[in-house]
ZAPABA-338199 format. One record per atom (N, C-alpha, C, O): x, y, z. Coordinates in Angstrom, 2 decimals, padded with zeros to 5 digits. Example, Ala and Ser with C-alpha at 12.3 -4.5 7.8 and 13.67 -1.06 7.14 Angstrom:
// residues 2
+---------+---------+---------+
:    east :   north :      up :
+---------+---------+---------+
:  013.19 : -005.69 :  007.80 :
:  012.30 : -004.50 :  007.80 :
:  013.20 : -003.30 :  007.80 :
:  014.24 : -003.32 :  008.46 :
:  012.85 : -002.25 :  007.08 :
:  013.67 : -001.06 :  007.14 :
:  012.90 :  000.03 :  007.87 :
:  013.41 :  001.14 :  008.04 :
+---------+---------+---------+
// end
This chain:
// residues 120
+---------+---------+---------+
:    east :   north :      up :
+---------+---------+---------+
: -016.65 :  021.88 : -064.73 :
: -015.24 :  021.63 : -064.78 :
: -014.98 :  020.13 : -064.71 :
: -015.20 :  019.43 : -063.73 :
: -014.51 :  019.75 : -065.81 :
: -014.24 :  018.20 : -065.40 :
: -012.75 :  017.53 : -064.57 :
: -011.78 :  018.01 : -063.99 :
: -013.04 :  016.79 : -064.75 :
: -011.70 :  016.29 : -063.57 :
: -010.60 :  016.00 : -064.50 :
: -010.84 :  015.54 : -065.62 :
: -009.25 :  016.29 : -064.03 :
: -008.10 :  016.11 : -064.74 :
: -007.36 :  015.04 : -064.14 :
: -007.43 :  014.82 : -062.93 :
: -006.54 :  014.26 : -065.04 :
: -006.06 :  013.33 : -064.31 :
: -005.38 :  013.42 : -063.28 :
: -005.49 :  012.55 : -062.42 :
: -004.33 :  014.74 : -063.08 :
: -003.87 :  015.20 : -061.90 :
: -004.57 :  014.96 : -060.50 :
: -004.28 :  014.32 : -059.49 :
: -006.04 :  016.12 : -061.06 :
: -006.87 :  015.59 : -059.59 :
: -007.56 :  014.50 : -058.75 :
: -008.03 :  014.40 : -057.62 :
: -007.36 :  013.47 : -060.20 :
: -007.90 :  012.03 : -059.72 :
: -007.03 :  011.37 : -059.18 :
: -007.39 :  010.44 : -058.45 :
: -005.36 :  011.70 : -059.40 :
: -004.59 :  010.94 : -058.59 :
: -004.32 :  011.59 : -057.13 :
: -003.68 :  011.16 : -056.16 :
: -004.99 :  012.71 : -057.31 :
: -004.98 :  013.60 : -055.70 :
: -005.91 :  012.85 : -055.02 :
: -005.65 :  012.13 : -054.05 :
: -007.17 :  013.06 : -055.60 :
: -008.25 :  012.36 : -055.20 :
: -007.82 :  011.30 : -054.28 :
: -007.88 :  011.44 : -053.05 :
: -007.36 :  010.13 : -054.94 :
: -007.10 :  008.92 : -054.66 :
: -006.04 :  009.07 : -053.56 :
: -005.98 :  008.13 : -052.77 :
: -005.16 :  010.12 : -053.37 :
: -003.60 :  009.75 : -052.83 :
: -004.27 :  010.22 : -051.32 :
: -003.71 :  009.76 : -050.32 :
: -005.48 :  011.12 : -051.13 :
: -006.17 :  011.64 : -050.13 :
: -007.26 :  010.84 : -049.49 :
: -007.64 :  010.99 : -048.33 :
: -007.61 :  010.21 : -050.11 :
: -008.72 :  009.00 : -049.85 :
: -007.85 :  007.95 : -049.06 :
: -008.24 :  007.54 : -047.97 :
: -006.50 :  007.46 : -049.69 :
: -005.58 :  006.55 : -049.30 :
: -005.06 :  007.09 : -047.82 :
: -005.11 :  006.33 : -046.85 :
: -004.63 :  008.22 : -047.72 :
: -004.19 :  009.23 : -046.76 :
: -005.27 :  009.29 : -045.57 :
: -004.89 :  009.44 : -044.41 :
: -006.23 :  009.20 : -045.82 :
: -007.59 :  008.98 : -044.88 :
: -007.70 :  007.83 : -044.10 :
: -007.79 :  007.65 : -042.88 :
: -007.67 :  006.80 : -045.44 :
: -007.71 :  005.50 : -044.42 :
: -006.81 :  005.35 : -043.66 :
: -006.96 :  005.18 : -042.45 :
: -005.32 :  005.39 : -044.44 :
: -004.67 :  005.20 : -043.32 :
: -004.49 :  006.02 : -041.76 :
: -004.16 :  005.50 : -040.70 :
: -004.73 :  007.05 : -041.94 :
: -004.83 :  007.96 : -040.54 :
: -006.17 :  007.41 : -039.93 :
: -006.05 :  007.13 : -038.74 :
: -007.43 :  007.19 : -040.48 :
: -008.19 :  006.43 : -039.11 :
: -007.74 :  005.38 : -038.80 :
: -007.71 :  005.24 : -037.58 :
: -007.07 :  003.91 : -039.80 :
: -006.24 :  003.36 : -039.22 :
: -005.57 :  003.36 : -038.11 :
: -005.63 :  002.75 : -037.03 :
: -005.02 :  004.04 : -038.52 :
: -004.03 :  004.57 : -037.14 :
: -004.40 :  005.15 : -036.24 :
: -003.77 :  005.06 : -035.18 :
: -005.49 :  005.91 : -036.33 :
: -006.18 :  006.30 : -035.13 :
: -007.03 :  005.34 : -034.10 :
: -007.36 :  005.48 : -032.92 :
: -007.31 :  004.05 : -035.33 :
: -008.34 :  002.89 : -034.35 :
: -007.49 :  002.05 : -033.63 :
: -007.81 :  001.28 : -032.73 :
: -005.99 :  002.35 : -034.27 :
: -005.13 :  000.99 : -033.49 :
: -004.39 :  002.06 : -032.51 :
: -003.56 :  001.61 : -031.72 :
: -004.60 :  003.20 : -032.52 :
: -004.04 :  003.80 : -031.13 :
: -004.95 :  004.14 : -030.19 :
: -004.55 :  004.54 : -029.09 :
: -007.03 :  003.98 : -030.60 :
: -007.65 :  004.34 : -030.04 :
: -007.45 :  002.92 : -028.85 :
: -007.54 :  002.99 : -027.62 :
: -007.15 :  001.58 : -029.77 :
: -007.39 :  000.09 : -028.96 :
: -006.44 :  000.27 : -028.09 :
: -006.78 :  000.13 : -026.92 :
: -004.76 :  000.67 : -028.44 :
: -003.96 :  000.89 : -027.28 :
: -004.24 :  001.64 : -026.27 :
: -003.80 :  001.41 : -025.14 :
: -004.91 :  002.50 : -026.53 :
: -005.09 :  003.69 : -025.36 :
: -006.40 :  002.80 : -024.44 :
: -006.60 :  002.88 : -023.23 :
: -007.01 :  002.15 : -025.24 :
: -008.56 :  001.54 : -024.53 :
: -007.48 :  000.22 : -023.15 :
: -007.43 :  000.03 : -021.94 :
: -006.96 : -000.22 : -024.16 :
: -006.30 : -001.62 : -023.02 :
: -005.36 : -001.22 : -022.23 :
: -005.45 : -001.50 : -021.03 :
: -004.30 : -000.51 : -022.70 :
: -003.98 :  000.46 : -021.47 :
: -004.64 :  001.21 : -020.24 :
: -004.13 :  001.18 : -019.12 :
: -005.79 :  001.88 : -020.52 :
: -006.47 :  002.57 : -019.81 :
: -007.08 :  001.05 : -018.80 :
: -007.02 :  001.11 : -017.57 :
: -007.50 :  000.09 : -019.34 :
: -008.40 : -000.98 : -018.85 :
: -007.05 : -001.55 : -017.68 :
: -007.38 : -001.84 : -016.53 :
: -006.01 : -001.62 : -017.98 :
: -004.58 : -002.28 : -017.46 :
: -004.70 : -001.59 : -016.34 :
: -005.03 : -002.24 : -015.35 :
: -004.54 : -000.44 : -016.23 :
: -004.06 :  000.30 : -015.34 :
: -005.20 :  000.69 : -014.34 :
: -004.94 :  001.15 : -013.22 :
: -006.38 :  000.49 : -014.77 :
: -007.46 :  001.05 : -014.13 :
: -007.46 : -000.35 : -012.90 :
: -007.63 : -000.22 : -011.69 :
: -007.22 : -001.62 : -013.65 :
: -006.88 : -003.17 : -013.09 :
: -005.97 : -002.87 : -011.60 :
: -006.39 : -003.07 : -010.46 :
: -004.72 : -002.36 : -011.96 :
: -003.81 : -002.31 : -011.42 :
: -004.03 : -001.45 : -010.35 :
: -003.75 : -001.84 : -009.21 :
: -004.48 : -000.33 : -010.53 :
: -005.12 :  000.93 : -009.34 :
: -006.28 :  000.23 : -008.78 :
: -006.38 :  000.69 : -007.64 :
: -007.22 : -000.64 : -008.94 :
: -007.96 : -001.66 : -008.35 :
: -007.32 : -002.76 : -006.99 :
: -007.80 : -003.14 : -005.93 :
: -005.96 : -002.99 : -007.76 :
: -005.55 : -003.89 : -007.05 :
: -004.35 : -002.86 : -006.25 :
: -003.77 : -003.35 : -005.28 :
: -004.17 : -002.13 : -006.47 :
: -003.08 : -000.99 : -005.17 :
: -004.18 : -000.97 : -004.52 :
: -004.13 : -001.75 : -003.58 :
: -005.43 : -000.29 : -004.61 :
: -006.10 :  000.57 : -003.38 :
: -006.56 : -000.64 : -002.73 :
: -006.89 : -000.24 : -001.61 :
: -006.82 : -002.08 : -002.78 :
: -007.33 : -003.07 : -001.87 :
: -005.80 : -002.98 : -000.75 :
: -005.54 : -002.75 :  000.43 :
: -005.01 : -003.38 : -002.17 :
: -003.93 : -003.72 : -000.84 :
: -003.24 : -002.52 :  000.26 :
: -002.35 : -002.72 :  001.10 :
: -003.96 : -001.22 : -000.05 :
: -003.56 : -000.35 :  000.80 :
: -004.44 : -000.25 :  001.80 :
: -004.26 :  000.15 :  002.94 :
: -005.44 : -000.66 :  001.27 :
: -007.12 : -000.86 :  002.51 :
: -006.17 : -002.33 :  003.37 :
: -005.93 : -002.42 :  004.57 :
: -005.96 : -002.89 :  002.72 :
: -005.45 : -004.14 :  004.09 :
: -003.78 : -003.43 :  004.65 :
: -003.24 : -004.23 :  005.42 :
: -003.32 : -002.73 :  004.51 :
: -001.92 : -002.04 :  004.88 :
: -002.81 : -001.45 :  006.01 :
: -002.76 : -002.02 :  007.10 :
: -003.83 : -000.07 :  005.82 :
: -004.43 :  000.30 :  006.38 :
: -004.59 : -000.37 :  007.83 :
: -004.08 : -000.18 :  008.93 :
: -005.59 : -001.30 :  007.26 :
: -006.12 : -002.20 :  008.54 :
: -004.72 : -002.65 :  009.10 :
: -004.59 : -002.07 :  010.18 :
: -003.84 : -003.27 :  008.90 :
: -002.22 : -003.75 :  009.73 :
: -002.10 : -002.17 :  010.62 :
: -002.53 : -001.94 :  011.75 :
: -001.64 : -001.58 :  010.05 :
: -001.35 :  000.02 :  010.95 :
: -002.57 : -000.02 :  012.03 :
: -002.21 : -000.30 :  013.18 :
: -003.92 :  000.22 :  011.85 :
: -004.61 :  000.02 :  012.91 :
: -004.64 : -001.17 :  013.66 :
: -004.98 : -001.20 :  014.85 :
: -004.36 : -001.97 :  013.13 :
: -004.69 : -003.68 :  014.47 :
: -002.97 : -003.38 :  015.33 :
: -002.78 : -003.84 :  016.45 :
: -001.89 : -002.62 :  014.62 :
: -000.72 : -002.75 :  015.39 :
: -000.73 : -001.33 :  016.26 :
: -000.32 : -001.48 :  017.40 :
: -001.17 :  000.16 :  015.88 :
: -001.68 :  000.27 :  017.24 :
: -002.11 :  000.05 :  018.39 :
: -001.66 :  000.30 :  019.51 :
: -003.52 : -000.72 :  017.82 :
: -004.20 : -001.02 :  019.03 :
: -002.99 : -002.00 :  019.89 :
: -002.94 : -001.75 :  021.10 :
: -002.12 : -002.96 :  019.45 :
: -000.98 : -003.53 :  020.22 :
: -000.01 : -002.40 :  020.88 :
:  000.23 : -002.59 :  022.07 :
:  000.60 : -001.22 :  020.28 :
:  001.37 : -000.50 :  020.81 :
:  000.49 :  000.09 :  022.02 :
:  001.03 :  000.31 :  023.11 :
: -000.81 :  000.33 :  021.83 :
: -001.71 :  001.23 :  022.87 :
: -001.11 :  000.01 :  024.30 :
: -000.44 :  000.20 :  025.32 :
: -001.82 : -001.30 :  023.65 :
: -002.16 : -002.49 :  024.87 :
: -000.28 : -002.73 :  025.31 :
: -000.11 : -003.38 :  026.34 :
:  000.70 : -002.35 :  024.76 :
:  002.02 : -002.81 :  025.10 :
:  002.45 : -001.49 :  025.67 :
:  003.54 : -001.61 :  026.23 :
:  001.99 : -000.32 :  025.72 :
:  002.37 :  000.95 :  026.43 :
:  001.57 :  000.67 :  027.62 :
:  002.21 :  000.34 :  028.61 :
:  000.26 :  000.72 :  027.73 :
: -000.46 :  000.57 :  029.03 :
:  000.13 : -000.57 :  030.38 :
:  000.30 : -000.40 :  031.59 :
:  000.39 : -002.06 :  029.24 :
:  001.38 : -003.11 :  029.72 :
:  002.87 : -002.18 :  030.61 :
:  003.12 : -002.22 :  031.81 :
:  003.43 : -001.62 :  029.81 :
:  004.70 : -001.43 :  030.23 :
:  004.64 : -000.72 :  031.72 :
:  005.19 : -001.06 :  032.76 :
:  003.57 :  000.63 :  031.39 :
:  003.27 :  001.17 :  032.66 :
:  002.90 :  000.48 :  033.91 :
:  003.36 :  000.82 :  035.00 :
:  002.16 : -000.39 :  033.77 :
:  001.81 : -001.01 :  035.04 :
:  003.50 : -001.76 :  035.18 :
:  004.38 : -001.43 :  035.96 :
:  003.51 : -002.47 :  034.48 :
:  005.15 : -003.35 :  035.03 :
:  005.30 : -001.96 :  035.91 :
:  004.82 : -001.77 :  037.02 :
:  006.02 : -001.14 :  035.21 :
:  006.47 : -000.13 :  035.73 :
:  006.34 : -000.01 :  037.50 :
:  007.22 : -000.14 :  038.35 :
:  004.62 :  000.34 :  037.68 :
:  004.00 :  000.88 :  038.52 :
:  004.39 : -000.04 :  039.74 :
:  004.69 :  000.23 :  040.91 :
:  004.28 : -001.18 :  039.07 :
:  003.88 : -002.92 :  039.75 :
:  005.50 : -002.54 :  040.63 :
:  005.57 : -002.03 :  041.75 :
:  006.57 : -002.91 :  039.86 :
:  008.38 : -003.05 :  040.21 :
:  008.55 : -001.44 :  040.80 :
:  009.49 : -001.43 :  041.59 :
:  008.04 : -000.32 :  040.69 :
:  008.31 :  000.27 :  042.24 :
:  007.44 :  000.14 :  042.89 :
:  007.82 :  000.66 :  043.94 :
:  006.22 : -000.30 :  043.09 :
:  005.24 : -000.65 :  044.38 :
:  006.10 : -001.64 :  045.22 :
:  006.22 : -001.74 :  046.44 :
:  006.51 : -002.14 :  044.49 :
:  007.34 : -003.83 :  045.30 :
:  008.57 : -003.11 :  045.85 :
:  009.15 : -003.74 :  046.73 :
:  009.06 : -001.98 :  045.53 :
:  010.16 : -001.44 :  046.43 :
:  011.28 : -001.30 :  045.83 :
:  012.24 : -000.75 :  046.37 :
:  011.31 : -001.90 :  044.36 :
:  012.30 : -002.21 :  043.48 :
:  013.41 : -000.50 :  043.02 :
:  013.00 :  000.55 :  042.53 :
:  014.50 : -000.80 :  043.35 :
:  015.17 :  000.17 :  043.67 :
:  016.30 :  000.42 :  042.10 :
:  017.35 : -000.22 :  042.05 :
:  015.89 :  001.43 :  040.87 :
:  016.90 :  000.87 :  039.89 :
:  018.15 :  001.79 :  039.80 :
:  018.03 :  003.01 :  039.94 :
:  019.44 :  001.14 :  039.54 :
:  020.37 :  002.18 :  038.89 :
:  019.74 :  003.14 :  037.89 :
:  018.72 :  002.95 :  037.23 :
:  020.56 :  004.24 :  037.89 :
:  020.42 :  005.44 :  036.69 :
:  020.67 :  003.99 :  035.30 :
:  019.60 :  003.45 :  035.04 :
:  021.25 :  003.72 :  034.92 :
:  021.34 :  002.95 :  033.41 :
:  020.02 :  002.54 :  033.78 :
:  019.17 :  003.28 :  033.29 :
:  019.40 :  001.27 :  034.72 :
:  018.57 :  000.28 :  034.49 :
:  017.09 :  001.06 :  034.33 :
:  016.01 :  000.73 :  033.85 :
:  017.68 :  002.46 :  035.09 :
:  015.88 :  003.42 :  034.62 :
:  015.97 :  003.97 :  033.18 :
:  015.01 :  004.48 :  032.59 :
:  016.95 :  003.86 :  032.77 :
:  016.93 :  004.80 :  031.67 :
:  016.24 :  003.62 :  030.48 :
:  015.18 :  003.99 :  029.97 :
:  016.72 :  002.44 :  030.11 :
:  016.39 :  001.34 :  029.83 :
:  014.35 :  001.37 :  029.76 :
:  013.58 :  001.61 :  028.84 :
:  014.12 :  000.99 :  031.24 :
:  012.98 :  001.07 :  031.23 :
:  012.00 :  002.42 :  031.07 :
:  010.84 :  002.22 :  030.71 :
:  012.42 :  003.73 :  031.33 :
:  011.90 :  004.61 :  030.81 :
:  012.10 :  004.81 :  029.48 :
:  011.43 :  005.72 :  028.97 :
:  012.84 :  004.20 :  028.78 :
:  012.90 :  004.32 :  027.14 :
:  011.63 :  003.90 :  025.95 :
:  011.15 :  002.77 :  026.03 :
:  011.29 :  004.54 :  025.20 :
:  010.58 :  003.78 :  024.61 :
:  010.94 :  002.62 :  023.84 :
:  010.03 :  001.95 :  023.35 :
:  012.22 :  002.27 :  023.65 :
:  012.34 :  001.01 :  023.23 :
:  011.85 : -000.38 :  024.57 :
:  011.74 : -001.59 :  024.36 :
:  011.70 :  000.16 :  025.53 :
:  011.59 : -001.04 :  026.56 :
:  010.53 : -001.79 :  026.14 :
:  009.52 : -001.23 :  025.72 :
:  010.64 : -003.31 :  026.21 :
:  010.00 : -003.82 :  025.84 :
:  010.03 : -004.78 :  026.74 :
:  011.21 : -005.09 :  026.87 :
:  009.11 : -005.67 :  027.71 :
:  009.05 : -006.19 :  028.64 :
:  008.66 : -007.74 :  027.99 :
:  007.97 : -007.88 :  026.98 :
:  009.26 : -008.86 :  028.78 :
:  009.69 : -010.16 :  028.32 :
:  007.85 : -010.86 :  027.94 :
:  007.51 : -011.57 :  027.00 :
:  007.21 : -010.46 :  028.79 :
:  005.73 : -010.60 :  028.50 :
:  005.47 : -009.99 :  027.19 :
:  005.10 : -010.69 :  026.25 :
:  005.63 : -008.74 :  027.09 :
:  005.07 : -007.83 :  025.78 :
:  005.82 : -008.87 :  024.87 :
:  005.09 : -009.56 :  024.15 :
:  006.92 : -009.04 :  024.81 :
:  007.75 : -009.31 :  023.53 :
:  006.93 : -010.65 :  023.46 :
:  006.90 : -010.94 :  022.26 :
:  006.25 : -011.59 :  024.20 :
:  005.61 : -012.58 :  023.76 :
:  004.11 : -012.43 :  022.95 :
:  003.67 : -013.20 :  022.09 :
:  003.64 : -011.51 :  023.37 :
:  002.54 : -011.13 :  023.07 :
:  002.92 : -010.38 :  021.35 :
:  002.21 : -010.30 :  020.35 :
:  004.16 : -009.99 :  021.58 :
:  004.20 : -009.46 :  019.73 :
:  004.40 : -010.40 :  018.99 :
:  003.92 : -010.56 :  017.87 :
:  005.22 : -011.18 :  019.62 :
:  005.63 : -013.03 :  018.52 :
:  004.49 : -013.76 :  018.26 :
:  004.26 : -014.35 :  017.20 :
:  003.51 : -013.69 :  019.58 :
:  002.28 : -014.38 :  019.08 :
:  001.47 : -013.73 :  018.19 :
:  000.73 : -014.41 :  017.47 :
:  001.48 : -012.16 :  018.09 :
:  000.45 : -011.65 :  017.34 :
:  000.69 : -011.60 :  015.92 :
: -000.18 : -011.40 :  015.08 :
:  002.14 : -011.83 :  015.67 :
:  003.14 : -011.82 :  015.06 :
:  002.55 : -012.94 :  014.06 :
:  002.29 : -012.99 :  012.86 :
:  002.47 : -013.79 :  015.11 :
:  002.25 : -014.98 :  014.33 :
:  000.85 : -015.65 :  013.91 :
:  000.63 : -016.67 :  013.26 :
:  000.08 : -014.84 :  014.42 :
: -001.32 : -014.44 :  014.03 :
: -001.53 : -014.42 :  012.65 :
: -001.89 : -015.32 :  011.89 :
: -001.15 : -012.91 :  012.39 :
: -000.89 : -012.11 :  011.35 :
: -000.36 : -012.78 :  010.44 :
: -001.09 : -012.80 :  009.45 :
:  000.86 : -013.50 :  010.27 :
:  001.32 : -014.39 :  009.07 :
:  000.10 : -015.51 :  009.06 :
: -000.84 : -015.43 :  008.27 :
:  000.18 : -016.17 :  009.66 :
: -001.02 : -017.28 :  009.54 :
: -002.30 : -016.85 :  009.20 :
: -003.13 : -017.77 :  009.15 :
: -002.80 : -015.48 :  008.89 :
: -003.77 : -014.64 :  008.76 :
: -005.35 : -015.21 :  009.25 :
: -006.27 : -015.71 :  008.61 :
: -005.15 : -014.84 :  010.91 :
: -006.03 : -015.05 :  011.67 :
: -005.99 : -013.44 :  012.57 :
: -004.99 : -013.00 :  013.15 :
: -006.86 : -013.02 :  012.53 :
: -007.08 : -011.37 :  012.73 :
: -006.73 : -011.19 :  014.50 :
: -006.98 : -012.09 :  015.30 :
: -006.21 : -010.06 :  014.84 :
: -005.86 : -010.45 :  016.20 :
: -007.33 : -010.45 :  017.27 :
: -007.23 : -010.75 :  018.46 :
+---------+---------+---------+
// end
C-alpha cells in the first residue's frame, strides 16, 4: 500500500504533535524538578529552625522548673520568719503568676542571654 498524500500530512502533523508534547513534558518535568528541589530547601530550613524552637521550650523549662522551686522556698522562707499575709496578699503569692523580684531578674538576665545568643 503506498502512502497517500493525506497520510503523509498525518504523518507529519503527529510527529509535530509528539515533539511538542515531550516538549512540554521536559519543561514541566524541569518545573516540577526545581520546585521539588525549592521546597525540599525550604523543609530543610523549617525543621532546623524548629530543632532550635525545640531547644528554647526546653532551656525555658528548665527556668520555669528553677523559678517554681525559687518561688517555693521564698514562700517557705516569709512564713518561717513569721510573716503574716492578708487574704489578697496570699492569693497574689499563691498564684501562678507570682513572680518574685529575684526571679524576675534572673528572667531579664536569661532573657538577655538568649538574645545575645549565649546558651543559658
Amino acid at each position: 500500500m503506498a502512502n497517500t498524500p493525506f497520510e503523509g500530512t498525518f504523518s507529519a502533523q503527529n510527529r509535530k504533535a509528539q515533539r511538542a508534547y515531550r516538549a512540554r513534558k521536559e519543561a514541566q518535568l524541569k518545573t516540577a524538578s526545581s520546585t521539588l528541589a525549592e521546597k525540599q530547601s525550604q523543609l530543610r530550613t523549617l525543621h532546623l529552625h524548629n530543632q532550635e524552637l525545640v531547644e528554647v521550650i526546653n532551656r525555658l523549662k528548665v527556668v520555669v522548673v528553677d523559678l517554681e522551686a525559687e518561688n517555693q522556698l521564698l514562700k517557705e522562707r516569709y512564713r518561717a520568719e513569721g510573716g503574716l499575709l492578708d487574704e489578697a496578699a496570699e492569693w497574689v503569692v499563691e498564684s501562678a503568676s507570682f513572680v518574685s523580684p529575684l526571679a524576675a531578674e534572673t528572667v531579664l538576665l536569661q532573657k538577655d542571654r538568649l538574645e545575645g545568643g549565649t546558651q543559658l
